[in-house]
C-alpha positions as CSV (number, residue, x, y, z in Angstrom):
1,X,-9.9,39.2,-16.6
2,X,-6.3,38.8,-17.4
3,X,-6.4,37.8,-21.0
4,X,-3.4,40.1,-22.0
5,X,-1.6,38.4,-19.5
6,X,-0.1,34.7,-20.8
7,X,-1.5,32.1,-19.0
8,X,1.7,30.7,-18.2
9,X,2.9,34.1,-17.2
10,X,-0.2,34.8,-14.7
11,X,0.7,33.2,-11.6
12,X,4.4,34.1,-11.5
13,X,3.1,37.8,-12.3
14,X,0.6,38.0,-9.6
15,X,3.4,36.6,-7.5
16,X,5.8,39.3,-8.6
17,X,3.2,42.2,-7.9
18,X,2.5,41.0,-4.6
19,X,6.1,40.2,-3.6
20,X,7.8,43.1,-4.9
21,X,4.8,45.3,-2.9
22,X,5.8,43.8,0.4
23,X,9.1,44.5,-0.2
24,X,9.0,48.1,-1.2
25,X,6.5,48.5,1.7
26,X,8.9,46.8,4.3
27,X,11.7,49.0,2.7
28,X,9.7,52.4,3.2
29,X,8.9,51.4,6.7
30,X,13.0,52.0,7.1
31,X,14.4,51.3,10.0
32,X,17.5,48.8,11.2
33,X,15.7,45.8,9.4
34,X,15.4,47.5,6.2
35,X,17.8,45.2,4.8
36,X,14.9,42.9,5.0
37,X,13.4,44.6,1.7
38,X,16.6,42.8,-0.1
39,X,16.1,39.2,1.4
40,X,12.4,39.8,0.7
41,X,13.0,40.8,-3.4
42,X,15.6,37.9,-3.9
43,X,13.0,35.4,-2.1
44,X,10.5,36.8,-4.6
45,X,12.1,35.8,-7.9
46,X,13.3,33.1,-7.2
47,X,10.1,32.0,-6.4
48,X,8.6,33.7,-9.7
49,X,11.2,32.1,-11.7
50,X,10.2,28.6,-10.3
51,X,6.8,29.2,-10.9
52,X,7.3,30.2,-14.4
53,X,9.6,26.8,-15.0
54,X,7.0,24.6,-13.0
55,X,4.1,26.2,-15.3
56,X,5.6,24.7,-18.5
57,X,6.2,21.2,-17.2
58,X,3.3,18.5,-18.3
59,X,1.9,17.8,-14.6
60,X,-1.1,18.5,-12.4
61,X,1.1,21.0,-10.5
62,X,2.1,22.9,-13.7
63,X,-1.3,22.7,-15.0
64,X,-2.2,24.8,-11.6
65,X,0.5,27.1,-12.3
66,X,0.3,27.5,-15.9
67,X,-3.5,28.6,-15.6
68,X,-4.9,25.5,-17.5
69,X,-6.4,23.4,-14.6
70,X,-9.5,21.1,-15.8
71,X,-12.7,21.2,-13.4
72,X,-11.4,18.7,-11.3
73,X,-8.6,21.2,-10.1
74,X,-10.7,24.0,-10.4
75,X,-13.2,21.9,-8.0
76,X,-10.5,21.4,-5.9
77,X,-9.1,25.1,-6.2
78,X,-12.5,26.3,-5.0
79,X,-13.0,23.8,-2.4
80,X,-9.5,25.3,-0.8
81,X,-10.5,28.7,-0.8
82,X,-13.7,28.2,0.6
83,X,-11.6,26.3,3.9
84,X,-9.5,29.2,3.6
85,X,-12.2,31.4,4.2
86,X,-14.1,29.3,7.1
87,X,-10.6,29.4,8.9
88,X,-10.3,32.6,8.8
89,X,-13.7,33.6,9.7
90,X,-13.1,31.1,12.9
91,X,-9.3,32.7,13.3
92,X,-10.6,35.9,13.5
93,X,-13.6,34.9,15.8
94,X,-11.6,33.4,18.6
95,X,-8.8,36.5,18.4
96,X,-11.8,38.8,19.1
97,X,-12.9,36.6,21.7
98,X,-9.4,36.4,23.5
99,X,-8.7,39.9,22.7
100,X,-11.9,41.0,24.4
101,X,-11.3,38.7,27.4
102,X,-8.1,39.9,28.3
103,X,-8.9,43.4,27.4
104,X,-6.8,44.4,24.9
105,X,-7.1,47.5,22.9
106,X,-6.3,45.8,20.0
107,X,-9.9,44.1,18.9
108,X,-10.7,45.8,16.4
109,X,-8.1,44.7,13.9
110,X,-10.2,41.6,14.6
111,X,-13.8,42.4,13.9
112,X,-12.1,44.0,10.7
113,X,-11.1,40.8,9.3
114,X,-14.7,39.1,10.6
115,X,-16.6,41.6,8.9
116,X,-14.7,41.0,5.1
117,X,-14.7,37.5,5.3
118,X,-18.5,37.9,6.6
119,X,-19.3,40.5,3.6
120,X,-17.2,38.3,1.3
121,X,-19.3,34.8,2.2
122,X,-22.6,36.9,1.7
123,X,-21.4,37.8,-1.7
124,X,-20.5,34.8,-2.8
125,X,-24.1,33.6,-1.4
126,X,-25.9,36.4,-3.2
127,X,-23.6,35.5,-6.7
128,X,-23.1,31.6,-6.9
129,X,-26.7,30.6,-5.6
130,X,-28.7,28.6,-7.2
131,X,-31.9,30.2,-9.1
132,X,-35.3,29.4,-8.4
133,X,-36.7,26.4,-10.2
134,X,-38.8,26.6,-13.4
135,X,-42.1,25.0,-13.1
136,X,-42.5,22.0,-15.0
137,X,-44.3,21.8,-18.1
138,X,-47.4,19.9,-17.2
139,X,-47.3,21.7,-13.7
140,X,-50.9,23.0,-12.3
141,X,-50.6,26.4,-13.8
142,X,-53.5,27.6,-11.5
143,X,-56.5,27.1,-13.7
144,X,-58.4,23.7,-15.2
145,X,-57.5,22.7,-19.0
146,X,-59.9,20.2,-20.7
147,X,-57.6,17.4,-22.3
148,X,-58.4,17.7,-26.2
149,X,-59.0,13.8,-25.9
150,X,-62.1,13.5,-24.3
């Protein structure tokens, strides 16, 4: 996917993108706290330029940031996600629910987030299931075979 990127490089660049987007957006958005944009940039790189330090250093947590975790990490990368997900699917559940109960015209922000982490758990269904079984090889294929010993 990002194999022009380095993979020490990866994680402080996706930081970066992101980072520097929030900023630029919080800086268009103008205002009296458009000063924030600033604070925001400056919070960025230092946190880029820790990650990028962190990603050379000989550890599980620089393994993580450097892109070269080994299944175990990966396992336990996946496992995070996936309670990331489930929390969000029940955060966005019981805002609905409160939203609706108190009336607010605000729900739908709500049912928004529900429905992508719905669609996004059904994909992930429909793309990491497991395949139907092969028959075995001396499974009852439907019809009677003399055995070539008698």
């Amino acid at each position: 996917m990002m194999t022009f990127i380095a993979p020490r490089l990866r994680k402080p660049a996706g930081n970066a993108l992101a980072g520097t987007a929030l900023a630029v957006a919080w800086a268009v958005r103008g205002g009296p706290a458009w000063w924030l944009s600033i604070v925001i940039e400056v919070s960025v790189l230092v946190r880029v330029i820790t990650l990028y330090v962190r990603g050379g250093e000989d550890s599980d947590e620089g393994a993580l940031v450097g892109s070269r975790a080994d299944e175990r990490q990966a396992l336990i990368a996946q496992r995070s996600w996936a309670l990331g997900g489930k929390v969000a699917m029940i955060a966005a559940f019981a805002g609905l629910t409160i939203a609706v109960a108190a009336r607010a015209a605000v729900w739908w922000p709500f049912v928004v987030i529900l429905a992508v982490t719905g669609f996004g758990y059904l994909f992930g269904v429909s793309t990491y299931r497991a395949g139907e079984e092969d028959p075995a090889d001396d499974a009852n294929v439907g019809y009677e075979m003399r055995s070539p010993v008698n």
